[in-house]
N, C-alpha and C positions, 0 to 999 in steps of 0.2 A: 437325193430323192428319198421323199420317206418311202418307209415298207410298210406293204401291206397287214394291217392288223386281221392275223388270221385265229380263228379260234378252234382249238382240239388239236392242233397238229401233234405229233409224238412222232413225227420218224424224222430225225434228223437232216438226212437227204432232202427229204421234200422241202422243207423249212428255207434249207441253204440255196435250192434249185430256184424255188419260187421268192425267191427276194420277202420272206415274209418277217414279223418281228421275230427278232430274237435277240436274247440276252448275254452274252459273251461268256461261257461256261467251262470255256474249255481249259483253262487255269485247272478244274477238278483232274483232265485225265494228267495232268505232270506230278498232282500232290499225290495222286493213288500211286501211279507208276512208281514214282522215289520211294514211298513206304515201304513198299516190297512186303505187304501181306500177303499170304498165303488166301487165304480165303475172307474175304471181307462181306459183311451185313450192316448195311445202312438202313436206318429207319427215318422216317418221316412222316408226316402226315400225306391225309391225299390228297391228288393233284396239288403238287411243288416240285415238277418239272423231272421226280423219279425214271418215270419212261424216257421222256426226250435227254435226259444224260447218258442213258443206258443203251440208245439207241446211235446217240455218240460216238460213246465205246465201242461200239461193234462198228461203226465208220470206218473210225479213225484204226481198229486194229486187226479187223480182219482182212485176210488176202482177198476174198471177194471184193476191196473194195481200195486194191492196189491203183495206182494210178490216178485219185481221185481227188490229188491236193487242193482239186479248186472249192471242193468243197468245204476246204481252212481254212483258206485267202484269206487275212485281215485280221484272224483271229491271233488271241494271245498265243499260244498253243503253235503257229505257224510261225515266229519270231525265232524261234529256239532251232537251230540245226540239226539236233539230235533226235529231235522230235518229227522233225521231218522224213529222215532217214528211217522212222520207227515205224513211220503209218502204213498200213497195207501189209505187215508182215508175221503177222499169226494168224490159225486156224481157228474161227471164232464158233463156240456154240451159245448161242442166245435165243432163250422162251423166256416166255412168259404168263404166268396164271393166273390176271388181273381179270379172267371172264368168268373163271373158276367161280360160281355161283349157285350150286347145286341145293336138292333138296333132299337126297339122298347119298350115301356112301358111293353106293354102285354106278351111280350116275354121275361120280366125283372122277372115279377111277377111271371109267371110260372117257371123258374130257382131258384128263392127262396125258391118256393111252392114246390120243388122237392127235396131242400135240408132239409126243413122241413119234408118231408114225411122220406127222408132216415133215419132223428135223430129218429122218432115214430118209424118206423122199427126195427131200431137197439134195443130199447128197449121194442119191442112186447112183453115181459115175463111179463110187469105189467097189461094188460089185463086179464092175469090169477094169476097173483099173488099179484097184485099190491092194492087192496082191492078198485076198482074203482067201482062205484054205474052205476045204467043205462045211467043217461045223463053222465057221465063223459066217458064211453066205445061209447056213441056216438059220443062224443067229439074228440077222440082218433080215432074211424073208418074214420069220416069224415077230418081226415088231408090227403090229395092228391094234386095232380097237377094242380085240376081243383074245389078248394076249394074257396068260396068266401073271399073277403078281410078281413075282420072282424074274421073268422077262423083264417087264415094266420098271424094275427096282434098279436093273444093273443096263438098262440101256443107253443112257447118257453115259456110264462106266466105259461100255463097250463105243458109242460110236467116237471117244474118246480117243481110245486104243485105234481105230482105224484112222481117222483124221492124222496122227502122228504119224503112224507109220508112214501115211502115202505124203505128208508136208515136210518130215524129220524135225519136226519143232512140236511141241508140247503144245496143249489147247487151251484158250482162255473161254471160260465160260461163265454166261451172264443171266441168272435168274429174277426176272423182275417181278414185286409182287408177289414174294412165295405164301405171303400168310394171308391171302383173300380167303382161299377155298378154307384155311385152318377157321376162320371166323365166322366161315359159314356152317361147317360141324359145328362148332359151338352153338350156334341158335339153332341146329336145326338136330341136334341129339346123336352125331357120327362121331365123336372126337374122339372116343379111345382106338377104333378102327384106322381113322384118315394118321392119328398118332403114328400109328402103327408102320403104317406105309412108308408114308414120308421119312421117317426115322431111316429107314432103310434105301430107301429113294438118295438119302444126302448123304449118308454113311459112305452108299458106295460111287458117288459123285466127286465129293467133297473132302473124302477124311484116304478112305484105302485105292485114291487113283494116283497113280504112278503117272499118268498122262498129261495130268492138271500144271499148267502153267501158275494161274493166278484163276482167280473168281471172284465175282461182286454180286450181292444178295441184295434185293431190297425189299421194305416192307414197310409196313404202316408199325408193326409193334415188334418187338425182341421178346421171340415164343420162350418161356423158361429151358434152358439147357437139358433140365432134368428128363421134360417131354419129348424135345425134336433132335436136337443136337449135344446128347449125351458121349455121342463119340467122336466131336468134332474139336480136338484141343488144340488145333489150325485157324481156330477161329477168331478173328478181329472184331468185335461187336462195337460200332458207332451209331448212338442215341442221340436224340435232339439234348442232351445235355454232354456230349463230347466235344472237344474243341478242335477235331480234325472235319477237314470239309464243312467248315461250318456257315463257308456263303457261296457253298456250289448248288444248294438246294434254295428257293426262295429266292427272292428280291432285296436286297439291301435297297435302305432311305433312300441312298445313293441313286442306285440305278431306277429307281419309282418317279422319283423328282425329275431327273434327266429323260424319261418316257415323258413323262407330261410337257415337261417342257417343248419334248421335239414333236407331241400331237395338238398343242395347242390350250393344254386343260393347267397350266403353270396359277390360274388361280384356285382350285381345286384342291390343294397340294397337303391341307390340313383337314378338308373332311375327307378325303382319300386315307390320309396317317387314321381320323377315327374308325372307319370303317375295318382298314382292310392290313392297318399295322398289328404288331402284339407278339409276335412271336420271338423267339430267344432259342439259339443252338448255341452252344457251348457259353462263350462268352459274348457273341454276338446279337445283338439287340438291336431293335426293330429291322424284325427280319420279315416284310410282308407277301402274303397268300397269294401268289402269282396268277392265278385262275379268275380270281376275282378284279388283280388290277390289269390283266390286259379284256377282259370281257367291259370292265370299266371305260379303258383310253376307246374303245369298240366302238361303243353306245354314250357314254359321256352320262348315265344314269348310275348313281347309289341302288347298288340291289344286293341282297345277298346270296351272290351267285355261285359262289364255294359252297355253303353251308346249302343251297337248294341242289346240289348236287347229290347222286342218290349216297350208298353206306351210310346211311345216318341211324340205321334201321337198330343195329348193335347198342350205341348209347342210351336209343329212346328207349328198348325194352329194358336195359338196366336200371336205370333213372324210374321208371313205369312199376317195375317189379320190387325197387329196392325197398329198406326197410323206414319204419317212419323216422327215423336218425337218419339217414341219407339223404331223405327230403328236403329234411328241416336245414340241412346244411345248403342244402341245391337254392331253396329258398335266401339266403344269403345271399349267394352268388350272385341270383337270382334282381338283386337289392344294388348289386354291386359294390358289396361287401367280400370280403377273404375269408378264406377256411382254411385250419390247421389239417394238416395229415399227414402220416406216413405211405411211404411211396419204395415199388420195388421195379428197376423196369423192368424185371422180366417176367412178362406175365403169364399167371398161369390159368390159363381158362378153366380149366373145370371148378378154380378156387372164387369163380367172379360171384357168383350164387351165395357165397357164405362170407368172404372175405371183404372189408368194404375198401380198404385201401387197394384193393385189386383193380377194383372200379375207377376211384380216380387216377391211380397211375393209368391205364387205360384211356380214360380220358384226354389225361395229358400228352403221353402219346402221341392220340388222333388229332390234336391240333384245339382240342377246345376248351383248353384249361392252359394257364400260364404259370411258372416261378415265378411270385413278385419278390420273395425273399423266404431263405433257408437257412436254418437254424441248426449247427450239429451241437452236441454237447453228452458230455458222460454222463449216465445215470449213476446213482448212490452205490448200485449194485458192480460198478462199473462195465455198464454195455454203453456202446455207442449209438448213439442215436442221433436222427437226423429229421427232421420240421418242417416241409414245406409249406409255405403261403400262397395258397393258391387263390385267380381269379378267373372270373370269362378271359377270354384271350381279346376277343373288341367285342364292337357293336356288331359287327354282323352276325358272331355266334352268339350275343343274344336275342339278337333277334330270331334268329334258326330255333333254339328253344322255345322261342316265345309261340312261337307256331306248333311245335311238335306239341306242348302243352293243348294247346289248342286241338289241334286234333287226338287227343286223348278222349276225347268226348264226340268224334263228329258221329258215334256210331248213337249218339241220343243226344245228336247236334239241335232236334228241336226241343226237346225237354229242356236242356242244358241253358239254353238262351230264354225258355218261358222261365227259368229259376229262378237268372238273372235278373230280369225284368221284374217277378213277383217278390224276390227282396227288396228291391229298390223300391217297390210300392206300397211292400208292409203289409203285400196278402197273404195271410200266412194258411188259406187252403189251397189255395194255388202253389205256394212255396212245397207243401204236404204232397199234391199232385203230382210237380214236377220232379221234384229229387226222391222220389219212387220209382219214376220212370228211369230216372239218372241212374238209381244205384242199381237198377237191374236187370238194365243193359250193359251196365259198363265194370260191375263191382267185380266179376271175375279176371277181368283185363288185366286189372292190377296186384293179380295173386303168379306169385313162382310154380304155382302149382302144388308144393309139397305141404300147404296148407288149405284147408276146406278155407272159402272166404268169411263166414262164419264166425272160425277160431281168429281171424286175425287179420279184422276191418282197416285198422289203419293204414296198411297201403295204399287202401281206396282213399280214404279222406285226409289224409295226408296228399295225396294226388289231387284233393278235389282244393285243400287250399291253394295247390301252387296254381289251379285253373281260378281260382278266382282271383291271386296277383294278377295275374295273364289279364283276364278280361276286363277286372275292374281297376287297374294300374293307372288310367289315367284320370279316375275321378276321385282313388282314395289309397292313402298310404295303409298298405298291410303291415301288421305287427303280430306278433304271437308269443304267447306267455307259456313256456311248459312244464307239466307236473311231473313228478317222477310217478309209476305206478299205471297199472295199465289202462290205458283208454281212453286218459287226460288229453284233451289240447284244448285250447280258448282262443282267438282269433279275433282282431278288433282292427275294425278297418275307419281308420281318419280321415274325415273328409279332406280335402285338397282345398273346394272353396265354401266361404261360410254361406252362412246358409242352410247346406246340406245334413241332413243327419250324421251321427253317428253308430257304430253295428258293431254291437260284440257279438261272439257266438261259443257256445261252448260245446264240443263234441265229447258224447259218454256210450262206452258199451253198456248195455245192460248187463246187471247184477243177477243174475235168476237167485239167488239165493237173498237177496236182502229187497229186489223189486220184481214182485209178479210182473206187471205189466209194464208195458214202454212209458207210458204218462207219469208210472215212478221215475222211471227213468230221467225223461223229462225235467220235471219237479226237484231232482238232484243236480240236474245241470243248471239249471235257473238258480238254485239254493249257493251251485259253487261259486259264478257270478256275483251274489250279494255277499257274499259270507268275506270274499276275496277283493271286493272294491274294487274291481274293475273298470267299475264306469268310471274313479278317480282319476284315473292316465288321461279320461278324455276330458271330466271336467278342470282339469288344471289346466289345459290347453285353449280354453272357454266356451268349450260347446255344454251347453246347458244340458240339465240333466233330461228334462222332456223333449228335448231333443237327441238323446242315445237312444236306440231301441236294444232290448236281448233276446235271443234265443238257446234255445237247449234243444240238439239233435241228438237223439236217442236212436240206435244201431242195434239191431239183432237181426245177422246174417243180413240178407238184403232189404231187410224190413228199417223204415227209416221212419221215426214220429219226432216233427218239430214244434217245439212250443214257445209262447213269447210270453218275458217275464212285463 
């Protein structure tokens, strides 16, 4: 009988009860269990089945869920005798902060404080049975919503300590998601605060509980040591470049193939690999984005249904804000080309703003950037160092950018597309009209803030070329030429079919000191054009030269004058 293709599930039980699909996972609880870490942190991108492992775990381990073998029948995990005899016999504590989405600190605190009262709820029966003395039922009354921090900090500690005593077995506990709410400080200006807590949250969790069996962390990113887990040296950190668990998260070829097969989609089975393969843990290769291929076996339509999923919010403001060298490389990517970078996984947010390698490890991370090849080698000085090549991970995360680009501009979505339109037509007061309106609606979007837009345009236009890959990609090959020195870029878009014109462009800040007015400005950009033979790249190609048009966009603050050589 096939199963039900259900979509969102994340609670184990349900999954097992309701005959729905599922992918045979339970191989991951025998390799954890053997490991015997202490406190383990998995990282992965989102949605790749983090929750419904985790939800597993607390299944298959906790006593709540004694007697309940039928919900292994069949599985790998139910073969093994000893595994059998294991399930149902620890005190499990398991949350999770995957909704953690706040917009202040205070309103972070109170979301945890709330997930903490519902775990003390859940186990009200030790108040009466639990053999707890008076301060320890005070202990236990006073966990609430509006409990101070130091409460808050040592409550998982404490209901630690009472789960053992009334089970006589040490508790395993399952944090899923703990870096959501850290990534929402991040954009939203809490991070040395939520830092703050948390540090002390996992400290007395994690590192000084006597009560702790084992523990499994997961996350999208591995927060630097330095920040969260300075006093955790229990800790086991597993990266999408570790080679433990490395096909309990995601889909192997394997098992993607064998789903189509048993839904009917077996000729599919290569534009399924382009979409929705790309991914690599440890040594394992094509490891594809689960979310997208059972929404796929669903529907039987190519969509990009991971990447339309919401957290996308974090990269786009990176990419949006970064500097015009992050662009120009994004632009690659962009081409489906590779970029060189140094890579650290463990990220430290406050350094994302200044550090660019912060950025694409980040990236890589969250699922939408790949290893195609890594490079170690000694420098002269002898330090080691190590080369990533990186790319988009598939076609669906480019297309997920291709859009995010796109809406970079829907806040002067009709200016933006009159632009379009008036380059393509070669009116150049029209083109004057519209990217006025462009640059000042949207010219602040793309500043970090710690610069007036003013002092340092190229964010903007650097932003505005990768919107013009985006929109104009299918009628003309983008290229760009860069100068070292500030203000420079040229831009020269090849038609695809003949016929068509050809379109350089050349963007220049104003000089206040060598051009009073923007029409110098201008005037200097048209000049670097001819002086640089630019049009040459296109007439070798044979597009004639009255058939190239030029322009010079001249920039001061949001004031923008374009002219045609």
């Amino acid at each position: 009988m096939v199963k039900t293709v259900g979509i969102g599930h994340q609670d184990f039980a349900k999954v097992r009860e309701e005959n729905i699909f599922y992918v045979d996972k339970t191989g991951f609880i025998r390799e954890w269990w053997e490991a015997k870490d202490e406190v383990t942190l998995i990282t992965r991108p989102r949605r790749f089945g983090k929750t419904l492992n985790m939800s597993m775990l607390e299944k298959f381990f906790s006593v709540e869920y004694a007697g309940r073998e039928e919900l292994f029948h069949g599985l790998t995990i139910w073969e093994d005798e000893k595994y059998r005899r294991l399930q149902g016999t620890y005190p499990v504590i398991s949350l999770s902060f995957a909704n953690i989405k706040e917009k202040s600190y205070g309103a972070t605190v109170r979301r945890i404080n709330q997930i903490l009262t519902n775990l003390y709820s859940a186990n009200r029966f030790l108040l009466q049975d639990g053999d707890l003395d008076d301060k320890e039922q005070r202990f236990f009354d006073s966990v609430d919503v509006d409990m101070d921090e130091t409460t808050a900090t040592m409550a998982i500690h404490q209901l630690s300590c009472y789960l053992t005593r009334y089970y006589r077995k040490k508790v395993i506990i399952l944090l899923d998601e703990y870096d959501t709410p850290m990534q929402e400080a991040y954009v939203n200006g809490y991070w040395e605060e939520l830092v703050s807590f948390t540090r002390g949250m996992f400290n007395a969790a994690f590192k000084t509980n006597p009560y702790l069996e084992r523990a499994v962390m997961t996350g999208i990113t591995r927060v630097s040591k330095e920040s969260v887990f300075s006093d955790l040296n229990n800790l086991k950190v597993i990266t999408t470049t570790s080679e433990k668990y490395m096909d309990s998260f995601g889909f192997t070829e394997e098992e993607v193939f064998a789903a189509l097969d048993e839904y009917g989609w077996s000729e599919k089975k290569q534009e399924v690999k382009r979409w929705y393969d790309g991914f690599t843990f440890g040594t394992q290769t094509d490891i594809y984005n689960p979310w997208s291929v059972i929404n796929y076996i669903s529907t039987g339509k190519l969509e990009p249904y991971w990447a339309n999923t919401s957290s996308n919010s974090l990269a786009g403001k990176l990419i949006r804000e970064g500097s015009g060298n992050l662009k120009e490389r994004f632009e690659s990517l962009l081409q489906g080309k590779g970029i060189i970078a140094e890579l650290d996984e463990q990220i430290v947010y406050d350094q994302l703003s200044e550090d660019e390698s912060a950025i694409w490890s980040l990236l890589l991370a969250s699922g939408y950037l790949k290893v195609k090849n890594l490079r170690s080698y000694m420098t002269e000085g002898e330090e080691w160092k190590q080369e990533y090549e990186l790319e988009l991970t598939n076609f669906e995360v480019g297309v997920m950018f291709r859009r995010m680009i796109k809406k970079w501009f829907s806040r002067a979505a009709e200016g933006y597309n009159d632009f379009i339109k008036a380059l393509l037509l070669d009116d150049l007061k029209g083109m004057n009209q519209y990217m006025n309106k462009v640059a000042m609606a949207t010219f602040s979007y793309f500043d970090t803030g710690k610069n007036p837009s003013g002092e340092e345009p190229e964010r903007f236009y650097h932003g505005f070329v990768l919107g013009l890959m985006v929109e104009l990609g299918e009628r003309y090959v983008l290229t760009s030429n860069r100068e070292s020195g500030f203000g420079r870029y040229d831009v020269m878009l090849e038609p695809r079919k003949p016929g068509d014109v050809g379109i350089i462009m050349e963007f220049k800040v104003q000089d206040s000191w060598e051009e009073k007015e923007l029409s110098d400005t201008v005037r200097a950009a048209l000049k670097q054009i001819e002086e640089k033979k630019y049009k040459t790249a296109l007439t070798e190609k044979g597009i004639p030269e009255n058939k190239i048009r030029s322009y010079g966009f001249a920039f001061c603050g949001k004031r923008v004058l374009i002219g045609r050589g």
